[in-house]
GUPASE-731678 format. One record per residue (C-alpha): z, x, y. Coordinates in nm, 4 decimals. Example, Ala and Ser with C-alpha at 12.3 -4.5 7.8 and 13.67 -1.06 7.14 Angstrom:
% GUPASE-731678
<rec pz="0.7800" px="1.2300" py="-0.4500"/>
<rec pz="0.7140" px="1.3670" py="-0.1060"/>
//
This chain:
% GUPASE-731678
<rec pz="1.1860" px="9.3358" py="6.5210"/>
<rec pz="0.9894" px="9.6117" py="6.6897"/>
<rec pz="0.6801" px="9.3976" py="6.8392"/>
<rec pz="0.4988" px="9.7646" py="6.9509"/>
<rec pz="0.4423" px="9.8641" py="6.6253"/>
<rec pz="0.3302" px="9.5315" py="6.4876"/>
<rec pz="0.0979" px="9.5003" py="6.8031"/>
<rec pz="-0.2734" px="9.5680" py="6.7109"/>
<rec pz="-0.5358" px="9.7064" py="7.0384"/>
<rec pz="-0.7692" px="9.5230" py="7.1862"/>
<rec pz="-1.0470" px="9.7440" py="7.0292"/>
<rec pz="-0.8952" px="9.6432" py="6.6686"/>
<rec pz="-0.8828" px="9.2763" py="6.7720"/>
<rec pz="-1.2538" px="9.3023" py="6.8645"/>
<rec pz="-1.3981" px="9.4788" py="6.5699"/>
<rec pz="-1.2017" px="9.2525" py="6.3411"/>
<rec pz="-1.3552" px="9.0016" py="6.5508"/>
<rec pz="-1.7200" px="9.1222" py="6.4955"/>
<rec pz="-1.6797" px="9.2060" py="6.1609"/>
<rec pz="-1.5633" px="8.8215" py="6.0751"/>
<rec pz="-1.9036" px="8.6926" py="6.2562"/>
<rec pz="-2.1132" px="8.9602" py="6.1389"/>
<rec pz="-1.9964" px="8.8151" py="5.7794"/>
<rec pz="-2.1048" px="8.4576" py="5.8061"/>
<rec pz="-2.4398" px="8.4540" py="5.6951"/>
<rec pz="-2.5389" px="8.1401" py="5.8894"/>
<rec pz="-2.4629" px="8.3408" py="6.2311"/>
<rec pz="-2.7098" px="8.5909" py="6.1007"/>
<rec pz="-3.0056" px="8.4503" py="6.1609"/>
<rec pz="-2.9892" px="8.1549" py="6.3887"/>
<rec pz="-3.2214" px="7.9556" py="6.5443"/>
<rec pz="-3.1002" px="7.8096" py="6.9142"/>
<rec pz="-3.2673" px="7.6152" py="7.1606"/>
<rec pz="-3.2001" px="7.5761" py="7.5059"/>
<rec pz="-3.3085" px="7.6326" py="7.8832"/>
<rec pz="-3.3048" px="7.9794" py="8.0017"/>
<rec pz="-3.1263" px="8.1258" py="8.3084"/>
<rec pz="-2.9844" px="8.3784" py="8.4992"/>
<rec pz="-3.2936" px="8.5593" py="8.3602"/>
<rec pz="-3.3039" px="8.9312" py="8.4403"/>
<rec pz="-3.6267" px="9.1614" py="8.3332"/>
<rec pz="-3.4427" px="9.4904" py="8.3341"/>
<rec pz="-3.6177" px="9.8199" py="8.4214"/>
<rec pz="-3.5814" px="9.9544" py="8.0274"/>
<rec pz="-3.7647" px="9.6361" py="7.8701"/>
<rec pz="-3.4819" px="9.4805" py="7.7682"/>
<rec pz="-3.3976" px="9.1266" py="7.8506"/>
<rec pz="-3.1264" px="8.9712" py="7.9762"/>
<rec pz="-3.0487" px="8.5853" py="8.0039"/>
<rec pz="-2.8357" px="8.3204" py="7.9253"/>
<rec pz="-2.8977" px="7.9917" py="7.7147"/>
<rec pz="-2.7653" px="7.6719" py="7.8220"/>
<rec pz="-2.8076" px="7.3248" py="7.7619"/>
<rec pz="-2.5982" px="6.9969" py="7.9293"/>
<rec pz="-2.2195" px="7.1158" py="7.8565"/>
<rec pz="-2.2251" px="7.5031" py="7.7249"/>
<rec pz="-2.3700" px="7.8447" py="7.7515"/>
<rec pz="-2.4443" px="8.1506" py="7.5879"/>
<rec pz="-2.5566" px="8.5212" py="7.7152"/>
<rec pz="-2.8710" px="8.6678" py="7.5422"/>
<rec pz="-3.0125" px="8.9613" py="7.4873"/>
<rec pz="-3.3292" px="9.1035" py="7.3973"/>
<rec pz="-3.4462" px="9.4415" py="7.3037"/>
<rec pz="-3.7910" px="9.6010" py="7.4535"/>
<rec pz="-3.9136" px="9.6753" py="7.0682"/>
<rec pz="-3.8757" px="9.2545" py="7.0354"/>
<rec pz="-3.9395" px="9.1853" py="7.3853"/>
<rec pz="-4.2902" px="9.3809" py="7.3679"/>
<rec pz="-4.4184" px="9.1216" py="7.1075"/>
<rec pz="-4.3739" px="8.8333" py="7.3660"/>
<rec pz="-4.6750" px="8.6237" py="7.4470"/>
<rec pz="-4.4869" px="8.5080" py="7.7873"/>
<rec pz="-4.2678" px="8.6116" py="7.9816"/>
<rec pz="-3.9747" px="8.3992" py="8.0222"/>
<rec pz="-3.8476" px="8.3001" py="8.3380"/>
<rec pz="-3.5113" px="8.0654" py="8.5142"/>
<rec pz="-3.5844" px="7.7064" py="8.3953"/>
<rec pz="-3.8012" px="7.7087" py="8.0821"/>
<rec pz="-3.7015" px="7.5532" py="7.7824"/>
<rec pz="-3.6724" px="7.8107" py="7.4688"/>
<rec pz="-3.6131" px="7.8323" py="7.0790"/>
<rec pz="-3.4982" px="8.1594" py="6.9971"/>
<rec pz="-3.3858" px="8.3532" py="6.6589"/>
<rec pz="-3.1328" px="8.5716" py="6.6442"/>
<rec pz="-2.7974" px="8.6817" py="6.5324"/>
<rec pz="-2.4981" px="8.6038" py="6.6792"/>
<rec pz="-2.2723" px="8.9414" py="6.6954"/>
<rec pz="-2.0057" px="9.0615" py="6.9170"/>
<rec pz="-2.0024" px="9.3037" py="7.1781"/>
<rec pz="-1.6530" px="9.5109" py="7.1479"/>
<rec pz="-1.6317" px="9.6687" py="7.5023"/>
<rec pz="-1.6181" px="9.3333" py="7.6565"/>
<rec pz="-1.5033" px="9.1218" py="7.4055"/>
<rec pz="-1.7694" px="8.8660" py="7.4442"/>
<rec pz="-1.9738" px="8.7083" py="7.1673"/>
<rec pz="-2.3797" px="8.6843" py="7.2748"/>
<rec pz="-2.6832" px="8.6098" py="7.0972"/>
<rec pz="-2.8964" px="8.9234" py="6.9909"/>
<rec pz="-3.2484" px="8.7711" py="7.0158"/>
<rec pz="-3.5457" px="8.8861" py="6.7636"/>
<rec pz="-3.8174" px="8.6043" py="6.8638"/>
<rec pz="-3.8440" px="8.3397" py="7.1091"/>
<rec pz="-4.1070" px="8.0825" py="7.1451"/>
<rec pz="-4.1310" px="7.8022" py="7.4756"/>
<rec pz="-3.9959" px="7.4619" py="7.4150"/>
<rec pz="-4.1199" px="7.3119" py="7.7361"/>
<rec pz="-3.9647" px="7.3867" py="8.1066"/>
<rec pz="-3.6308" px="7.2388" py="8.1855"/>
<rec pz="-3.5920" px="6.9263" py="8.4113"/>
<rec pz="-3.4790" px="7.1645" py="8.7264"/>
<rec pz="-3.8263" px="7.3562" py="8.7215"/>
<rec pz="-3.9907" px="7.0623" py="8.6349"/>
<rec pz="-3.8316" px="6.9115" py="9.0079"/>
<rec pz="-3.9569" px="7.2542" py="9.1453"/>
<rec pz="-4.3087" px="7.2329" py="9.0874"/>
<rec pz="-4.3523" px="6.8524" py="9.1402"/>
<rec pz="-4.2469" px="6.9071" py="9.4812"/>
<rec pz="-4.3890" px="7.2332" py="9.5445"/>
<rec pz="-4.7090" px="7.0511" py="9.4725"/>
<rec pz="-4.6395" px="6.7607" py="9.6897"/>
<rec pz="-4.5516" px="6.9535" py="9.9760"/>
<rec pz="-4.8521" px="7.2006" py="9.9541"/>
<rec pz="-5.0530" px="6.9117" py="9.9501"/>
<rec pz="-4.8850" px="6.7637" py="10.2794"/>
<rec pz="-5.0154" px="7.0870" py="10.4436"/>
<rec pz="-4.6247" px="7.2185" py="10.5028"/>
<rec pz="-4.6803" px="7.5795" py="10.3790"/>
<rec pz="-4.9953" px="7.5928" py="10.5987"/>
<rec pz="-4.9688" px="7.9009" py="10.7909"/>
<rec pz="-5.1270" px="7.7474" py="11.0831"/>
<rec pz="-4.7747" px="7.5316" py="11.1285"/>
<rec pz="-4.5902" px="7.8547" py="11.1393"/>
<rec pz="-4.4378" px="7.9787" py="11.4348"/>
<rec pz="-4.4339" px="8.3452" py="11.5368"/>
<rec pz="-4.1079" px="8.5544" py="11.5314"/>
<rec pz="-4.0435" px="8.6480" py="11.8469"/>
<rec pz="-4.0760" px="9.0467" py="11.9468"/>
<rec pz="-3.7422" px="9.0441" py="12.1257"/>
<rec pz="-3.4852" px="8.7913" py="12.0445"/>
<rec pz="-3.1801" px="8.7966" py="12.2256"/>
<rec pz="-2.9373" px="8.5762" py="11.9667"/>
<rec pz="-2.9672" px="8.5872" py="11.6140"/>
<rec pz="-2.8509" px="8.2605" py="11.4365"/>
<rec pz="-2.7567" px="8.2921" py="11.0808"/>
<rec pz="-2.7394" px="8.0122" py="10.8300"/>
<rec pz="-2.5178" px="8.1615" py="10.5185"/>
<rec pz="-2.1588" px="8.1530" py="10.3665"/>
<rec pz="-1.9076" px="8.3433" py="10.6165"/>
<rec pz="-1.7781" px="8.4825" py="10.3455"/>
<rec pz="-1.9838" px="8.7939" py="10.0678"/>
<rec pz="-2.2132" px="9.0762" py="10.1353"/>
<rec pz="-2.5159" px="8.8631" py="10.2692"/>
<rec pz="-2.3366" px="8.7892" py="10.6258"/>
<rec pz="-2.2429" px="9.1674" py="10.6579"/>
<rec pz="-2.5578" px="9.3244" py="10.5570"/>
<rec pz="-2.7258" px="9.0894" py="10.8242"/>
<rec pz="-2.4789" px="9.2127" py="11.0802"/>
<rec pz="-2.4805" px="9.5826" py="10.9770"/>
<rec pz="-2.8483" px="9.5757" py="10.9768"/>
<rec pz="-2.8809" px="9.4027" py="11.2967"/>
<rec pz="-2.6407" px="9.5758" py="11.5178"/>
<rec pz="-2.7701" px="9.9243" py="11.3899"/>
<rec pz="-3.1240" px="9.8288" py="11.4940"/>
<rec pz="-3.0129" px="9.6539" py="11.8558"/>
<rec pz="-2.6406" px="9.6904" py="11.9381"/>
<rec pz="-2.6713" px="9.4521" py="12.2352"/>
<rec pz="-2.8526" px="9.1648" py="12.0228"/>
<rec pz="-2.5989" px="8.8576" py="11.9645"/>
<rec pz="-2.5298" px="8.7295" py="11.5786"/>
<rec pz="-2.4378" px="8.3405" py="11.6004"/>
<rec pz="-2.3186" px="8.2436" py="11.2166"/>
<rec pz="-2.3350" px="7.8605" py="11.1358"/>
<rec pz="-2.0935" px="7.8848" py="10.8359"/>
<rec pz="-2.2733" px="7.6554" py="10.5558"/>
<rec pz="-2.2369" px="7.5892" py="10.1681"/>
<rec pz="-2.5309" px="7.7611" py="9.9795"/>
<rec pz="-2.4686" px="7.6297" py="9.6502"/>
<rec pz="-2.3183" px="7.3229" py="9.5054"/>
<rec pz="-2.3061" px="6.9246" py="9.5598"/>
<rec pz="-2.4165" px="6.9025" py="9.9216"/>
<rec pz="-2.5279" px="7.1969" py="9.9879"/>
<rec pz="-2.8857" px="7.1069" py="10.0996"/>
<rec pz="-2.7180" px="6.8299" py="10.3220"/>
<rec pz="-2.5122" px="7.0731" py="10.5422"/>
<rec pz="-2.7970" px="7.3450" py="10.5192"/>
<rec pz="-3.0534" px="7.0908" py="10.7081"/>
<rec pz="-2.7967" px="6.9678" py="10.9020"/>
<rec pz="-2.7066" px="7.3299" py="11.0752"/>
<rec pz="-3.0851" px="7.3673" py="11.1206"/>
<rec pz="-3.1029" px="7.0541" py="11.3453"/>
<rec pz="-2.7973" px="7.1772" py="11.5099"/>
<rec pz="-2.8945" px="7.4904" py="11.6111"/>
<rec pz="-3.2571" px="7.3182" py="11.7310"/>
<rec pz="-3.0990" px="7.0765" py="11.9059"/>
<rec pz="-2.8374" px="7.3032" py="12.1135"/>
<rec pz="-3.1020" px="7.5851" py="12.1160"/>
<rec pz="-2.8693" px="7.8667" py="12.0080"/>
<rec pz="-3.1023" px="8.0833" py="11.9006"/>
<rec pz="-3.4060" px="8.2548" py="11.9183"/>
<rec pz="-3.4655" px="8.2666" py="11.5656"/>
<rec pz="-3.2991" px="8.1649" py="11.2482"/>
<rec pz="-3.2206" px="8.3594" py="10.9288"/>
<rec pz="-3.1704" px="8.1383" py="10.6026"/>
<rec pz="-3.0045" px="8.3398" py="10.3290"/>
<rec pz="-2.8245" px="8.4127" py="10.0640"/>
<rec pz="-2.7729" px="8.6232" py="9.7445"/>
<rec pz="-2.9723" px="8.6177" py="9.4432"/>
<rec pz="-2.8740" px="8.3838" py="9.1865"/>
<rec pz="-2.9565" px="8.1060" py="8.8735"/>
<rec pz="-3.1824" px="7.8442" py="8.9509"/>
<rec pz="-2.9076" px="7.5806" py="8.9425"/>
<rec pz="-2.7536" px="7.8587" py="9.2281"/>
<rec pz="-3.0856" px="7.8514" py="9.4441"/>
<rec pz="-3.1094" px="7.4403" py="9.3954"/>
<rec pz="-3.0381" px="7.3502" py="9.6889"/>
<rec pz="-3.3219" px="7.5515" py="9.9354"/>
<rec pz="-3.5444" px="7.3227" py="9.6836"/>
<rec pz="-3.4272" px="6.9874" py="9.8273"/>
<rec pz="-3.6848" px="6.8147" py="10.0236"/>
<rec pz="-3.4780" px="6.7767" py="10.2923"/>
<rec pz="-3.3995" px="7.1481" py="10.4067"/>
<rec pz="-3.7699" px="7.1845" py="10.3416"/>
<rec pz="-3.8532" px="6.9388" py="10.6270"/>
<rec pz="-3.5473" px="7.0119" py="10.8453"/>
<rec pz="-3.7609" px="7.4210" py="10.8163"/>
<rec pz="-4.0421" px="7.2368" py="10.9095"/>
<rec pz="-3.9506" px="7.0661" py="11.1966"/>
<rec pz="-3.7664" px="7.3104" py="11.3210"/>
<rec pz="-3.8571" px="7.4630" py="11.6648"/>
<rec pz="-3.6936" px="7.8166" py="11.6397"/>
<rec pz="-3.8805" px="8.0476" py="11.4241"/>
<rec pz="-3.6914" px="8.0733" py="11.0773"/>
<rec pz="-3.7115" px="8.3530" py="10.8374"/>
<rec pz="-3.6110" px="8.2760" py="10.5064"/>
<rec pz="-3.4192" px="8.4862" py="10.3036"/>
<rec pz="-3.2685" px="8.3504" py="9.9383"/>
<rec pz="-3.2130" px="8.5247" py="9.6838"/>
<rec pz="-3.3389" px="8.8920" py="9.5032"/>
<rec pz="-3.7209" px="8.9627" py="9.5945"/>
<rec pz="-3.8308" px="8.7861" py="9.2914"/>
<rec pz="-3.6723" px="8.4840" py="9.3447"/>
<rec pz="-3.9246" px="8.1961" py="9.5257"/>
<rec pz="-3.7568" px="7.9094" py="9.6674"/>
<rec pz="-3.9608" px="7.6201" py="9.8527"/>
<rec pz="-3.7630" px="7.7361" py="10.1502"/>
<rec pz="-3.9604" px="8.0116" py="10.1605"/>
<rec pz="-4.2932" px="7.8598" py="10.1005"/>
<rec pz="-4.1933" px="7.6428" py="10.4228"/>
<rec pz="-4.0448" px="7.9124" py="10.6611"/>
<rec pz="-4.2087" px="8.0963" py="10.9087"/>
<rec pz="-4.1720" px="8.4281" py="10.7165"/>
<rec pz="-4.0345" px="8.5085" py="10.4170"/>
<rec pz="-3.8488" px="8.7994" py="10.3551"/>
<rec pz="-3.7488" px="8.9668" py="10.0123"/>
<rec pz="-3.3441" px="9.0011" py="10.0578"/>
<rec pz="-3.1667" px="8.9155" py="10.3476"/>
<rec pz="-3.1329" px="9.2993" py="10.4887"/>
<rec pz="-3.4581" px="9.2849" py="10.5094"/>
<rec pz="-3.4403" px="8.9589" py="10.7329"/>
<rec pz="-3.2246" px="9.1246" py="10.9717"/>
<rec pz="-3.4623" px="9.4262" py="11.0188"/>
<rec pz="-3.7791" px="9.1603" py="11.0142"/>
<rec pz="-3.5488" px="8.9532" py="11.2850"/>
<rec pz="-3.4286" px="9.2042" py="11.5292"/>
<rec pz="-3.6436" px="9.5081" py="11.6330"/>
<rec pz="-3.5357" px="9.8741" py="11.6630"/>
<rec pz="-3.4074" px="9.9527" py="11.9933"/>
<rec pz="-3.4429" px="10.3018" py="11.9643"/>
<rec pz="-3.8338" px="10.2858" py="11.8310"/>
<rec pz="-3.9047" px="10.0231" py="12.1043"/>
<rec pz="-3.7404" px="10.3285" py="12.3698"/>
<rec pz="-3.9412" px="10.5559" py="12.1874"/>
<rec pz="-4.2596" px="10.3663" py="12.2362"/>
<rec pz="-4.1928" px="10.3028" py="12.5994"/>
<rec pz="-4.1026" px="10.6835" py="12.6615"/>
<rec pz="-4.4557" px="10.7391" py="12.4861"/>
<rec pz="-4.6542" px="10.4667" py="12.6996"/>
<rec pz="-4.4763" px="10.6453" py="12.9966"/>
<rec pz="-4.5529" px="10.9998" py="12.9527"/>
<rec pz="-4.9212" px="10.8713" py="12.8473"/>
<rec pz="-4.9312" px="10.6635" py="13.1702"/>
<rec pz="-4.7823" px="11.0044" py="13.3500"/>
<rec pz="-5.0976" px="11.2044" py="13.2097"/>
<rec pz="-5.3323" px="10.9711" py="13.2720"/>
<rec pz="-5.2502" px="10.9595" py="13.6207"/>
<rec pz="-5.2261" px="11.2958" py="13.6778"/>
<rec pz="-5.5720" px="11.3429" py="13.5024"/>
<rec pz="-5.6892" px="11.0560" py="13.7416"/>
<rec pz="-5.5103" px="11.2398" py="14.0712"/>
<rec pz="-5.6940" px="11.5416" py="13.9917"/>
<rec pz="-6.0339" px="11.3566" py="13.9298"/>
<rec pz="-6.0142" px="11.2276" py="14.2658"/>
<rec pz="-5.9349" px="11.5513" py="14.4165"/>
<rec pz="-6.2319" px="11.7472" py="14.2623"/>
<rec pz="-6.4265" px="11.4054" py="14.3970"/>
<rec pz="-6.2516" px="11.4631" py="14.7675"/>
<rec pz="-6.3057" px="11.7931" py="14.7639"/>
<rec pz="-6.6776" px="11.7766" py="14.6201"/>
<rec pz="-6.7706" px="11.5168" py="14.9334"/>
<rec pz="-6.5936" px="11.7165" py="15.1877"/>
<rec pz="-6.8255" px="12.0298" py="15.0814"/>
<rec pz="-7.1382" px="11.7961" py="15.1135"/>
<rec pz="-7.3797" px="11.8625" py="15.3715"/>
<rec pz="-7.3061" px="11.4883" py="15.4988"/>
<rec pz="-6.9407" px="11.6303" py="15.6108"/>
<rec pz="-7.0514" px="11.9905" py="15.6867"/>
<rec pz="-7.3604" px="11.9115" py="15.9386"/>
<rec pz="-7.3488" px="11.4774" py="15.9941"/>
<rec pz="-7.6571" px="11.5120" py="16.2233"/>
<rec pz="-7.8681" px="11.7092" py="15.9947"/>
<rec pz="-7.9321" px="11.3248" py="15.7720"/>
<rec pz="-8.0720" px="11.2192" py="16.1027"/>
<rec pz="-8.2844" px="11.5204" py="16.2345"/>
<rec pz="-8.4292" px="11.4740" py="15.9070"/>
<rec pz="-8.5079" px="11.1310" py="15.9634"/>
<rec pz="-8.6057" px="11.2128" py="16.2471"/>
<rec pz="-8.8612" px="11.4301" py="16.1288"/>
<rec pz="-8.9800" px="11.2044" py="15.8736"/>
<rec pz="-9.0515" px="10.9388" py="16.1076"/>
<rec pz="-9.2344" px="11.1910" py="16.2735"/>
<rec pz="-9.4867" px="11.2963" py="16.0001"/>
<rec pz="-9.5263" px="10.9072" py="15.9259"/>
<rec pz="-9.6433" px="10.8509" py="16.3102"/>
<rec pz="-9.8859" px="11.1429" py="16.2904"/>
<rec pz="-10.0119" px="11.0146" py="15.9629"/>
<rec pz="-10.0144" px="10.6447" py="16.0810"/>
<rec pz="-10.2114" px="10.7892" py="16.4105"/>
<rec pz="-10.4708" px="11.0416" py="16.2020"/>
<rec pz="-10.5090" px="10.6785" py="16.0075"/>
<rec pz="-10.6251" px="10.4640" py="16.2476"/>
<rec pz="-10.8532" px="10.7174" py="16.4045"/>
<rec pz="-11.0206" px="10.7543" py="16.1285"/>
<rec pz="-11.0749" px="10.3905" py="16.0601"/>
<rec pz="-11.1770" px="10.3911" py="16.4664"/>
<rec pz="-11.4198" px="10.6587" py="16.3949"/>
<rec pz="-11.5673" px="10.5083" py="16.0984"/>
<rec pz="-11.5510" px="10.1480" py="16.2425"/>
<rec pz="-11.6946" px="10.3080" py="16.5798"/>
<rec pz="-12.0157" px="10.4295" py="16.3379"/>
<rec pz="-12.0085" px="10.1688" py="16.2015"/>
<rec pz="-12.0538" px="9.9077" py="16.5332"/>
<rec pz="-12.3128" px="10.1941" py="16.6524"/>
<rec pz="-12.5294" px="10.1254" py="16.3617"/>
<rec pz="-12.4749" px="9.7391" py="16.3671"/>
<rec pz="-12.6133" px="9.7623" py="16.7724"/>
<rec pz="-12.9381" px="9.9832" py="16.6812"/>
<rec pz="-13.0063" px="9.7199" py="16.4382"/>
<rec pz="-12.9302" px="9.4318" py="16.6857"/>
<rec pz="-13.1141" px="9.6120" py="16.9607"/>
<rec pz="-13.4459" px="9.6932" py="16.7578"/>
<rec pz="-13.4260" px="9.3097" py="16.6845"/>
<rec pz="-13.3538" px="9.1872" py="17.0341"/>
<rec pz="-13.6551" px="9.0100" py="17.2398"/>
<rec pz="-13.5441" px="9.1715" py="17.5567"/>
<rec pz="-13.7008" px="9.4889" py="17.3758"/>
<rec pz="-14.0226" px="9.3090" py="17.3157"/>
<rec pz="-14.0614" px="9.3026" py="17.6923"/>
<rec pz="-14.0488" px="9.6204" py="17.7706"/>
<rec pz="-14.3791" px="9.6792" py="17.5595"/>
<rec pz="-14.5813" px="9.4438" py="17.7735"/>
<rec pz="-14.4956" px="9.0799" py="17.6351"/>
<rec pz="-14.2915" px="8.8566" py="17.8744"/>
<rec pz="-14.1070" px="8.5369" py="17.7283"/>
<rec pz="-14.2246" px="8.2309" py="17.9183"/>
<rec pz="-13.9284" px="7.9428" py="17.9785"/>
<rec pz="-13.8717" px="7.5362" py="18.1106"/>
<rec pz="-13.5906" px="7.4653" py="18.2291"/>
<rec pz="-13.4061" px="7.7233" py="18.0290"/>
<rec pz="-13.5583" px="7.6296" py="17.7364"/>
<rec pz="-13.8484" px="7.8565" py="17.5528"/>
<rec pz="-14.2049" px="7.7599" py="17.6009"/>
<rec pz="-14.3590" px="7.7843" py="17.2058"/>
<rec pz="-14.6511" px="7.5626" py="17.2407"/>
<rec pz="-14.9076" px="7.4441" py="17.4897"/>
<rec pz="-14.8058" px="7.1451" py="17.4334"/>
<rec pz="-14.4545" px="7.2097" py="17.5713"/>
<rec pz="-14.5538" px="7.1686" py="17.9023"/>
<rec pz="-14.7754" px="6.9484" py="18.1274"/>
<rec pz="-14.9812" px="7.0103" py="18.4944"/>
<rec pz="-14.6997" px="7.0722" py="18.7948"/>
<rec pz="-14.4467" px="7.1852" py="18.5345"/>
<rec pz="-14.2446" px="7.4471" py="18.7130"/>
<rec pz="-14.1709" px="7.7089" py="18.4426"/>
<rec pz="-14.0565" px="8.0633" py="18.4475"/>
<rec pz="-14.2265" px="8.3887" py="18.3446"/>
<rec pz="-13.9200" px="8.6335" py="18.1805"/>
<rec pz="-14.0640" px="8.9905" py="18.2336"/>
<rec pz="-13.9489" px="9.3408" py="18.1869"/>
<rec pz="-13.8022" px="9.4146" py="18.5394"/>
<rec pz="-13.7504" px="9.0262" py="18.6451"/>
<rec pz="-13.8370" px="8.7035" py="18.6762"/>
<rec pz="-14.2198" px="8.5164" py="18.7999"/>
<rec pz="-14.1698" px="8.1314" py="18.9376"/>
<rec pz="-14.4852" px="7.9410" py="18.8502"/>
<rec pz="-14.6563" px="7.5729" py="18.8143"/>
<rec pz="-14.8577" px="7.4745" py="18.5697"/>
<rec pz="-15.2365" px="7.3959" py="18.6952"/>
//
């Protein structure tokens, strides 16, 4: 029996395949409820997902012309009725669910979990940013929390390394997915805190389901993150994927390349910046040098330098014109006050008794006292007659 020529291809075996599903009517139009995941918004419009519920799955697909008539937009963990028709697709032999509508049917119990403790541990102040700690500007080791094994571990390394060839990568091998996960994940966090083996901490891994991501939503990596005293940078899954891990971090980044380059400055920029701050620094002290000199030579040329005597001659000579002014000052006043006394003493001497005398009058005295009245003196009083030229001793008869 010649098997070869009884032997159909795979292409055959497909379409004949196809064409028996595309002939049951039921499979036609479908309706099929379930909890999306694996959800992917491609860049033409079209949606991809897959439809699960406790024991099975199926892959989806919707077109953009179906997909623009949405009132949502579906996302990892909601609950969904769709309608569609159940076809096969030849090239890969796999039967999927072509979807024309799609309407919510609740979220599923995972992203119900999500946002219950999302909520509780925004309200517990953990995503705070004043709790964060800052990444510091050059780290010396590098810890990495991820699987040793898959692209995640090498980009970090690749991306590191070519930034800062001399900075040290310490990899803490842990499960990121599956029973116990979370467990080991805050485990190696209080590990590395507690030897201090690094000087920050990347937590990554690749983009995935929600189920996938489950365990950077456990409450305890979230407080083993937030107790942690090295900086970490979280880093799970693509750049549309939110975990609470990342809510909780210090600083989120979109993939984990982008952790390493967040992590781990560039060597040759920081050089680059120093050579800058150096020839700046160069310039300005030149610039200053020559200020100075133009300042040196500028006082040197002075007259203070040139002639140091010629300050105090002119001093000299100012305290000379004040003398001469002080002097012409008080002469003046002397002068005036001079004039002045003159006029008070004609004024005094016009007044003054002895004056009186001289015109014939003589001022007649007892014992030194000045005789006004008759009645001032008495017979054998010895008085004294004040003239002009002298004095006349008499007694009263």
């Amino acid at each position: 029996m010649n098997y070869a020529q009884m032997a159909i291809t795979v292409t055959s075996l497909n379409q004949y395949i196809k064409n028996k599903i595309a002939d049951d009517e039921y499979l036609n139009n479908v309706l099929v409820k379930g909890e999306i995941s694996n959800f992917k918004n491609h860049y033409t419009g079209h949606l991809y997902f897959t439809l699960k519920d406790e024991n099975c799955l199926i892959k989806c697909i919707m077109f953009k012309s179906y997909a623009q008539k949405l009132h949502f937009m579906p996302k990892d963990g909601m609950k969904v009725i769709v309608l569609g028709t159940v076809s096969v697709f030849e090239r890969d032999g796999v039967y999927q669910i072509y979807v024309k509508a799609m309407q919510e049917d609740g979220v599923g119990d995972l992203y119900t979990r999500y946002q219950e403790l999302k909520s509780k541990l925004e309200k517990q102040g953990m995503f705070d940013e004043k709790h964060k700690i800052p990444i510091p500007k050059m780290p010396e080791v590098i810890g990495v929390l991820t699987s040793q094994t898959g692209s995640v571990i090498r980009d970090i390394i690749n991306v590191s390394t070519r930034r800062n060839p001399n900075v040290v990568i310490r990899l803490l091998p842990v499960p990121v997915q599956g029973e116990g996960a979370a467990e080991k994940i805050a485990a190696g966090i209080e590990w590395m805190n507690q030897n201090k083996l690094a000087d920050v901490l990347i937590l990554a891994r690749g983009g995935g389901s929600l189920e996938d991501l489950w365990p950077f939503n456990e409450e305890i990596v979230a407080n083993s993150i937030y107790y942690s005293e090295i900086p970490i940078i979280s880093a799970v899954g693509h750049e549309t994927d939110f975990t609470i891990a990342d809510f909780v971090a210090d600083l989120r980044a979109p993939t984990p390349s982008a952790a390493a380059e967040l992590a781990v400055p560039d060597i040759y920029e920081v050089k680059q910046k120093i050579n800058t701050y150096q020839n700046r620094l160069r310039m300005a002290l030149t610039k200053k040098v020559e200020v100075m000199k133009l300042r040196y030579e500028k006082c040197m040329n002075s007259t203070v330098f040139k002639e140091p005597t010629r300050r105090i001659q002119e001093s000299y000579l100012q305290v000379d014109n004040i003398i001469k002014r002080l002097e012409n000052t008080i002469k003046t006043h002397l002068e005036k006050e001079k004039a002045q006394f003159g006029k008070i003493v004609s004024s005094l001497d016009a007044l003054s008794p002895l004056k009186t005398l001289t015109r014939g009058y003589s001022i007649v005295e007892k014992q030194g006292e000045i005789v006004r009245k008759t009645e001032d003196v008495k017979p054998q009083d010895d008085i004294t007659i004040r003239l002009s030229d002298g004095k006349i001793t008499a007694k009263v008869q």
